[in-house]
N, C-alpha and C positions, 0 to 999 in steps of 0.2 A: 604628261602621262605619269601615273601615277606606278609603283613599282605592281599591286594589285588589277590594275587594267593593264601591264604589259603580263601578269598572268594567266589573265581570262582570254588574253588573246591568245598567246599560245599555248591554252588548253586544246587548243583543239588541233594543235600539232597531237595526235595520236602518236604515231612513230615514238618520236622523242620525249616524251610527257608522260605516257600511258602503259607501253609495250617495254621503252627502256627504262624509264623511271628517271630521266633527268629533270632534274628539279632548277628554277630561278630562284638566287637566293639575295642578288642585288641587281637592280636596273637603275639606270640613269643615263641621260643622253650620253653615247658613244662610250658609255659603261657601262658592260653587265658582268657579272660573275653565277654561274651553274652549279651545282652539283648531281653526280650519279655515287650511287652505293650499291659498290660491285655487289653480283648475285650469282649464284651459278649461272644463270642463262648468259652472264655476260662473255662467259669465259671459251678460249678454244680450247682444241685439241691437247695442248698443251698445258692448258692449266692457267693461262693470263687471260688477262682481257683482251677482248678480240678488238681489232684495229677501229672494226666498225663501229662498235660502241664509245672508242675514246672520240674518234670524228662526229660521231650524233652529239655526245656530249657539246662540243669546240663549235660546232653547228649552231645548235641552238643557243651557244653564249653569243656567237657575233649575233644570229635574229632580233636577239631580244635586245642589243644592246643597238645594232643599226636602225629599229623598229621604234627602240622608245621615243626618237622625238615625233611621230605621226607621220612622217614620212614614209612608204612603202620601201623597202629596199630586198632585192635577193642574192642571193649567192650567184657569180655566175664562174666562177674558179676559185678555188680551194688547192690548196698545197700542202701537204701534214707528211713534220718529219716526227719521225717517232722513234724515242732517244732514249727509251727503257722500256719494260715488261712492266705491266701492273701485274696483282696479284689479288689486293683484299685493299678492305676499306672505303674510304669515299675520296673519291677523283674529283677535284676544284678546277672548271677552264673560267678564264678570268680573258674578257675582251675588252681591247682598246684601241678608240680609233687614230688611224696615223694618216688620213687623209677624208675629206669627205669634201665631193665636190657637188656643183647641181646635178650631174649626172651620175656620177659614181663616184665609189668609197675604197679605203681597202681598210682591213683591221687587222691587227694577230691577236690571235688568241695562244694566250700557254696554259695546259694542261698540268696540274700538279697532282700526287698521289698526299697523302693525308702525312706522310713526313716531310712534305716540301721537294721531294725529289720531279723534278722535270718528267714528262713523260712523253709529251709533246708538241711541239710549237705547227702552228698553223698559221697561213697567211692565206686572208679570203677578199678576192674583188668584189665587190656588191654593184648594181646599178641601180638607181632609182625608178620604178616601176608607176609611181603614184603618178595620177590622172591630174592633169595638166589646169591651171585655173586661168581662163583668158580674161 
């Protein structure tokens, strides 16, 4: 699968593509890396980015990255520790996988702000969902 067909497929993640604006900016089997460029709407009460947006982000880097080899896989637990405040710029989650079996995966994905600073590390199980070939 080519980095352009792991696009078009998750175009149509609305949520994460559309509404947040997280962008794929590298796939490759059991490698992807994302970007979102904070906006007001990303931001809370406070003035950072809100937790949900950095996990949409960390989200859709494992998708794209458990997805690109044709294989079906989803999320079925997620874990996000979150180790600083974002504020501005463009946030990079970058996924790799550290297990992929026939039936499930697990990946972390880390979150970086645009000077390298950590913001948050995630660890997501995946199961393989794809339709069985006898």
């Amino acid at each position: 699968m080519t980095i352009d067909e792991t696009r078009a497929l998750f175009a149509h993640d609305l949520y994460a593509t559309q509404q947040t604006g997280v962008r794929i900016t590298e796939a490759g089997e059991r490698h992807a890396v994302c970007e979102l460029t904070v906006a007001e709407s990303h931001r809370n009460a406070m003035g950072s980015v809100m937790g949900g947006a950095v996990f949409t982000l960390a989200d859709l880097a494992f998708a794209a990255a458990a997805n690109h080899g044709g294989l079906q896989w989803v999320s079925v637990c997620s874990t996000i520790n979150y180790l600083a405040a974002a504020t501005e710029g463009v946030l990079r989650a970058e996924a790799r996988c550290v297990k992929e079996g026939r039936r499930s995966c697990v990946y972390t994905i880390e979150v970086r702000d645009a000077c390298g600073r950590r913001i948050a590390l995630v660890t997501t199980t995946g199961t393989n969902v794809s339709t069985p070939t006898t």
